[in-house]
C-alpha positions, 0 to 999 in steps of 0.5 A, a space after each residue: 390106579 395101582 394093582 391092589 385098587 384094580 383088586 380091590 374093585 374086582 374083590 368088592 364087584 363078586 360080593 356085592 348083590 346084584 343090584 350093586 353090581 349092576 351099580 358099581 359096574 355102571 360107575 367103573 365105566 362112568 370115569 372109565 381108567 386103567 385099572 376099571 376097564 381091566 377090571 370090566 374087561 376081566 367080568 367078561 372072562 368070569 362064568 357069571 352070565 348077569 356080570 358079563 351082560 352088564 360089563 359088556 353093555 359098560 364097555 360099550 358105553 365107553 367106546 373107542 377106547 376099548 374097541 382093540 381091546 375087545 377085538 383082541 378078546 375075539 380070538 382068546 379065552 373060553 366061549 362066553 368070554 368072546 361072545 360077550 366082546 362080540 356083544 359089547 362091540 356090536 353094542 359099540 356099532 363102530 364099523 372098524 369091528 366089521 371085519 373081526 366080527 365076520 371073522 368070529 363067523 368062523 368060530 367053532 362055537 355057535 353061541 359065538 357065532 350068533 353073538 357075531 351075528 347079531 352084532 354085524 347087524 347092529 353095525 349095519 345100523 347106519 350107512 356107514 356100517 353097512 358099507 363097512 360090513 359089506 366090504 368086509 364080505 365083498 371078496 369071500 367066496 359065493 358060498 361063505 358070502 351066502 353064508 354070512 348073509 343067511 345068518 343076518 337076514 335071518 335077524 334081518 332081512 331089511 338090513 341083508 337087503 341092504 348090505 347086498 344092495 352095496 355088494 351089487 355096488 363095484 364102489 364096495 371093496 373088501 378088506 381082506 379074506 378070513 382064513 381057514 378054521 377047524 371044524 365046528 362043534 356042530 359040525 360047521 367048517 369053514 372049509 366047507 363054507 368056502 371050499 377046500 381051496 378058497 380057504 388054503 387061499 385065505 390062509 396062505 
Protein backbone atom coordinates (compact mmCIF):
# COMPACT_ATOMS: atom_id res chain seq x y z
CA UNK A 1 0.00 0.00 0.00
CA UNK A 2 1.44 3.17 -1.20
CA UNK A 3 1.49 6.72 0.69
CA UNK A 4 -1.60 8.24 -0.97
CA UNK A 5 -4.00 4.69 0.12
CA UNK A 6 -2.48 4.97 3.77
CA UNK A 7 -3.95 8.77 3.38
CA UNK A 8 -6.81 7.91 1.55
CA UNK A 9 -7.88 5.36 4.32
CA UNK A 10 -7.20 7.47 7.21
CA UNK A 11 -9.15 10.68 5.32
CA UNK A 12 -12.33 8.33 4.87
CA UNK A 13 -11.78 6.58 8.93
CA UNK A 14 -12.44 10.84 10.19
CA UNK A 15 -15.52 11.20 7.86
CA UNK A 16 -17.16 8.27 8.17
CA UNK A 17 -20.24 7.89 11.27
CA UNK A 18 -19.43 6.05 13.83
CA UNK A 19 -20.70 2.92 12.92
CA UNK A 20 -18.67 3.15 9.94
CA UNK A 21 -15.66 3.57 11.57
CA UNK A 22 -15.98 1.20 14.05
CA UNK A 23 -16.76 -1.13 10.47
CA UNK A 24 -13.97 0.11 8.55
CA UNK A 25 -11.55 -0.24 11.32
CA UNK A 26 -12.56 -3.83 11.71
CA UNK A 27 -11.86 -4.62 8.33
CA UNK A 28 -8.18 -2.51 8.30
CA UNK A 29 -7.30 -5.07 10.76
CA UNK A 30 -9.18 -8.17 9.01
CA UNK A 31 -6.34 -8.35 5.84
CA UNK A 32 -4.12 -6.19 8.20
CA UNK A 33 -0.95 -4.62 5.51
CA UNK A 34 1.57 -1.98 5.79
CA UNK A 35 -0.20 0.78 5.16
CA UNK A 36 -3.67 -0.30 7.66
CA UNK A 37 -1.59 -1.01 10.41
CA UNK A 38 0.09 2.40 10.16
CA UNK A 39 -2.79 3.86 9.74
CA UNK A 40 -4.41 1.65 13.10
CA UNK A 41 -1.39 2.73 14.76
CA UNK A 42 -1.69 6.44 14.04
CA UNK A 43 -5.81 6.51 15.68
CA UNK A 44 -4.12 5.73 18.77
CA UNK A 45 -2.22 9.20 18.57
CA UNK A 46 -5.68 11.02 17.57
CA UNK A 47 -7.80 12.77 20.90
CA UNK A 48 -10.65 10.75 19.77
CA UNK A 49 -11.42 8.34 22.64
CA UNK A 50 -14.16 6.07 20.67
CA UNK A 51 -11.43 5.58 17.63
CA UNK A 52 -8.58 5.03 19.70
CA UNK A 53 -10.60 2.00 21.77
CA UNK A 54 -11.87 0.56 18.62
CA UNK A 55 -8.02 0.66 17.19
CA UNK A 56 -6.45 -0.58 19.84
CA UNK A 57 -9.18 -3.75 20.25
CA UNK A 58 -8.10 -4.02 15.84
CA UNK A 59 -4.54 -4.25 17.04
CA UNK A 60 -5.01 -6.64 19.48
CA UNK A 61 -6.89 -9.06 17.10
CA UNK A 62 -3.67 -8.82 14.79
CA UNK A 63 -1.14 -9.82 17.55
CA UNK A 64 2.37 -10.42 16.95
CA UNK A 65 2.84 -8.46 14.26
CA UNK A 66 2.09 -5.52 15.90
CA UNK A 67 3.58 -6.36 19.58
CA UNK A 68 6.92 -4.06 18.80
CA UNK A 69 5.43 -1.51 17.40
CA UNK A 70 3.16 -1.06 20.00
CA UNK A 71 5.77 -1.43 22.68
CA UNK A 72 7.57 1.29 21.28
CA UNK A 73 4.54 3.58 21.32
CA UNK A 74 4.89 2.98 25.34
CA UNK A 75 7.62 5.52 25.92
CA UNK A 76 6.38 8.28 23.14
CA UNK A 77 3.81 10.63 22.31
CA UNK A 78 1.05 12.09 24.52
CA UNK A 79 -0.92 10.26 27.37
CA UNK A 80 -3.72 8.82 25.69
CA UNK A 81 -1.62 7.65 23.08
CA UNK A 82 0.56 5.24 25.30
CA UNK A 83 -2.38 4.36 27.29
CA UNK A 84 -4.30 3.13 24.37
CA UNK A 85 -0.62 0.73 23.39
CA UNK A 86 -0.86 -0.35 26.88
CA UNK A 87 -4.54 -1.45 26.09
CA UNK A 88 -4.03 -3.10 22.84
CA UNK A 89 -1.05 -4.94 24.22
CA UNK A 90 -2.89 -6.04 27.44
CA UNK A 91 -5.63 -7.32 25.08
CA UNK A 92 -2.82 -9.11 23.19
CA UNK A 93 -2.12 -11.19 26.40
CA UNK A 94 1.27 -11.95 25.10
CA UNK A 95 3.75 -12.36 27.75
CA UNK A 96 6.82 -10.62 25.88
CA UNK A 97 4.78 -7.12 27.15
CA UNK A 98 5.37 -7.84 30.62
CA UNK A 99 8.53 -6.23 31.28
CA UNK A 100 7.62 -2.84 29.14
CA UNK A 101 4.34 -2.76 30.74
CA UNK A 102 5.79 -2.71 34.43
CA UNK A 103 7.92 -0.41 33.30
CA UNK A 104 4.91 2.02 31.95
CA UNK A 105 4.40 1.82 35.92
CA UNK A 106 6.86 4.18 36.08
CA UNK A 107 4.95 6.70 33.90
CA UNK A 108 3.99 9.94 35.16
CA UNK A 109 0.63 9.87 33.99
CA UNK A 110 -1.84 7.92 36.11
CA UNK A 111 -4.15 7.11 33.33
CA UNK A 112 -1.12 5.30 31.99
CA UNK A 113 -0.19 3.67 34.76
CA UNK A 114 -3.97 2.21 35.44
CA UNK A 115 -4.06 1.19 31.78
CA UNK A 116 -0.63 -0.74 32.53
CA UNK A 117 -2.13 -1.91 35.42
CA UNK A 118 -5.02 -3.56 33.89
CA UNK A 119 -2.97 -5.00 31.17
CA UNK A 120 -0.18 -6.81 33.49
CA UNK A 121 -3.26 -8.51 34.72
CA UNK A 122 -4.85 -9.77 31.72
CA UNK A 123 -1.30 -11.14 30.64
CA UNK A 124 -1.65 -12.92 33.99
CA UNK A 125 -4.36 -14.69 32.26
CA UNK A 126 -2.57 -17.91 31.92
CA UNK A 127 0.40 -19.49 33.56
CA UNK A 128 2.61 -18.52 31.21
CA UNK A 129 1.94 -14.78 31.74
CA UNK A 130 1.99 -14.85 35.12
CA UNK A 131 5.37 -16.36 35.24
CA UNK A 132 6.47 -13.86 32.91
CA UNK A 133 5.04 -10.63 34.68
CA UNK A 134 6.36 -12.07 38.04
CA UNK A 135 9.88 -12.53 36.56
CA UNK A 136 9.51 -9.13 35.43
CA UNK A 137 9.14 -7.91 39.43
CA UNK A 138 11.45 -10.43 40.66
CA UNK A 139 14.57 -8.20 40.99
CA UNK A 140 12.84 -4.79 42.02
CA UNK A 141 13.27 -3.56 45.30
CA UNK A 142 10.72 -4.39 48.24
CA UNK A 143 9.12 -1.68 48.19
CA UNK A 144 8.69 -0.99 44.05
CA UNK A 145 7.54 -4.85 44.07
CA UNK A 146 4.81 -4.05 46.53
CA UNK A 147 3.89 -1.46 44.56
CA UNK A 148 3.28 -3.04 41.52
CA UNK A 149 1.51 -6.02 43.37
CA UNK A 150 -0.80 -3.46 45.29
CA UNK A 151 -2.07 -2.08 41.94
CA UNK A 152 -2.85 -5.55 40.52
CA UNK A 153 -4.53 -7.28 43.57
CA UNK A 154 -6.50 -4.06 43.73
CA UNK A 155 -8.29 -5.51 39.84
CA UNK A 156 -7.22 -8.72 41.37
CA UNK A 157 -6.56 -10.08 44.14
CA UNK A 158 -6.78 -14.06 43.05
CA UNK A 159 -4.18 -13.07 39.95
CA UNK A 160 -1.73 -11.15 42.77
CA UNK A 161 -2.07 -14.47 44.78
CA UNK A 162 -0.55 -15.91 42.05
CA UNK A 163 2.00 -14.14 40.80
CA UNK A 164 3.45 -13.78 44.52
CA UNK A 165 2.84 -17.54 44.42
CA UNK A 166 5.92 -17.70 41.46
CA UNK A 167 7.95 -14.84 43.58
CA UNK A 168 8.12 -17.39 46.40
CA UNK A 169 9.54 -19.67 43.66
CA UNK A 170 13.58 -19.56 43.40
CA UNK A 171 12.84 -20.98 39.66
CA UNK A 172 11.52 -17.36 38.84
CA UNK A 173 13.96 -14.71 37.61
CA UNK A 174 13.49 -11.47 36.46
CA UNK A 175 14.74 -9.79 33.55
CA UNK A 176 15.87 -7.00 34.08
CA UNK A 177 15.39 -3.69 36.83
CA UNK A 178 13.48 -0.48 35.39
CA UNK A 179 15.31 2.89 35.89
CA UNK A 180 14.53 5.65 37.49
CA UNK A 181 11.93 8.56 36.49
CA UNK A 182 10.72 12.03 37.29
CA UNK A 183 8.17 12.95 39.36
CA UNK A 184 4.79 11.87 38.78
CA UNK A 185 1.73 14.46 38.06
CA UNK A 186 0.17 13.28 41.22
CA UNK A 187 2.87 13.27 43.00
CA UNK A 188 4.38 9.52 42.54
CA UNK A 189 8.23 8.86 41.98
CA UNK A 190 9.54 6.21 41.12
CA UNK A 191 12.50 7.11 43.48
CA UNK A 192 10.45 7.09 46.34
CA UNK A 193 8.90 3.80 45.34
CA UNK A 194 12.10 2.37 45.20
CA UNK A 195 14.53 4.32 47.12
CA UNK A 196 16.91 7.01 45.95
CA UNK A 197 19.55 4.48 45.62
CA UNK A 198 17.89 1.44 44.24
CA UNK A 199 16.67 3.73 41.43
CA UNK A 200 20.38 5.32 40.34
CA UNK A 201 21.19 1.55 40.38
CA UNK A 202 18.46 0.86 37.90
CA UNK A 203 19.52 3.48 35.72
CA UNK A 204 23.54 3.10 35.77
Amino acid sequence: MNPKDTTRLWEELRHRDPDEKQEWIRQLAEQPTNGSVDVLLDVLKQESWYLRDQAARALATIGEPVVDRLIEMLEVGLWYTRSSAASALGRMGLPVAATPLVDLLRDPNRTVRDAARDALVQICGNEVGAFAVASSVKDLAERAQRFVMDGIASRDPAIAERIIAILADPGARAERRPSARAVSEDGVHWGDVVGEEEAKQGSA
